[in-house]
N, C-alpha and C positions, 0 to 999 in steps of 0.2 A: 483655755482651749476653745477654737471656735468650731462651730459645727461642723465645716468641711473638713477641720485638720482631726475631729475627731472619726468622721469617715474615713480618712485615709487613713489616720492611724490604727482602725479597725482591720481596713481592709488589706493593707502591707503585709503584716504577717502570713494572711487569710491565700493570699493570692502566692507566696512562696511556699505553703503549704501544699496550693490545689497545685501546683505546677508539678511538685515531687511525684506526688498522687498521680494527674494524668500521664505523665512520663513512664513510672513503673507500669501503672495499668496500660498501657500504649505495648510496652514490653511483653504484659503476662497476654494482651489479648493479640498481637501477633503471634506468637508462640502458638497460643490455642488452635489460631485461624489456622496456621500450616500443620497442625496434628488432630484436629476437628471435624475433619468431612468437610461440611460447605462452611465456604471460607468467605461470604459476601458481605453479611453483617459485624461479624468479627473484624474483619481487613481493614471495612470501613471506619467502624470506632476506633482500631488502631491507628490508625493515620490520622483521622482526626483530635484523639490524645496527643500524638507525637508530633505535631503542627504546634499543637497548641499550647504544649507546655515549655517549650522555649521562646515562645513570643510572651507566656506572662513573666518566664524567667527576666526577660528582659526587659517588659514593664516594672516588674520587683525592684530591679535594677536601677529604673530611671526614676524610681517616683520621683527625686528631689529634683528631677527635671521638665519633667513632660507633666504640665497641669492636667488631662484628661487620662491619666494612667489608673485610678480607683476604679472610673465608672467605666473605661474600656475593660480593666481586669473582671471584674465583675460582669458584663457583659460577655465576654470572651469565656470566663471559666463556669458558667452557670449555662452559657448555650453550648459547649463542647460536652459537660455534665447531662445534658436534659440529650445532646442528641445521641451520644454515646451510650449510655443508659438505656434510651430506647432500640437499639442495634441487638443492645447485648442481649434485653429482656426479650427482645423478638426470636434470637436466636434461641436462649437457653429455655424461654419460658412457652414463648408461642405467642405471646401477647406485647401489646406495646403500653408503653409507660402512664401514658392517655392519648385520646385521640388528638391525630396531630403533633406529635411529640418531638418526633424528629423535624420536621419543616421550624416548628419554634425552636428550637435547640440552634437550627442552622440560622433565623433570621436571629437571632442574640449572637452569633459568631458573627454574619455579616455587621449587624449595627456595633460591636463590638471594634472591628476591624474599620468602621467609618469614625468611630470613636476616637480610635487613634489617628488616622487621616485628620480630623479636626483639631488636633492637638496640635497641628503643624501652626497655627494662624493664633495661637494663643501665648500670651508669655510666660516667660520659664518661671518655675516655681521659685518662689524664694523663700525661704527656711528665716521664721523671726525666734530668738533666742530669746 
């Protein structure tokens, strides 16, 4: 097994796991947002979960297609985590996750989202037996 395929095969599971994860949490923190009072940072992490968890569903999907789907999942599901985390703790806690938490959270979604744009120009994975 070579270092990259052992990356991905780290990260394949990793990534249909965090998908589950932001989709339900997408659900629990809508919910809260429309029974919570202020509904700003809730709404936000919501939408931001619920974006993003059918984009890694669907990187999950391609890995044996699309060579840049490990380091866009990763990318994608660590800046939705970092910015969504920081939403929540702001809301529920007062305080943010560190400074700057959300702005990184959001450039890991962006570089994530270029990740896959770069995927375009690369060739398809091939799977050796």
């Amino acid at each position: 097994m070579t270092k990259s395929m052992s990356f991905s095969a780290t990260i394949r599971p990793l990534t249909l796991f965090v998908a589950g994860t932001l989709g339900g949490a997408g659900v629990a923190l809508a919910a809260a947002a429309s029974h919570g009072g202020d509904a700003h940072f809730l709404g936000s992490a919501s939408t931001m979960c619920l974006a993003h968890a059918p984009a890694l569903l669907a990187l999950y999907a391609g890995y044996d297609r699309i060579r840049t789907a490990p380091v866009a999942a990763v990318l994608l599901g660590l800046g939705t985590l970092v910015f969504a985390g920081d939403l929540v703790g702001r809301h529920f806690g007062g305080n943010s996750l560190f400074p700057l938490a959300a702005p990184t959270g959001g450039l890991g979604m962006i570089a994530g989202w270029a990740v896959v744009a770069l995927g375009a120009f690369f060739k398809k994975r091939t799977m050796e037996v």
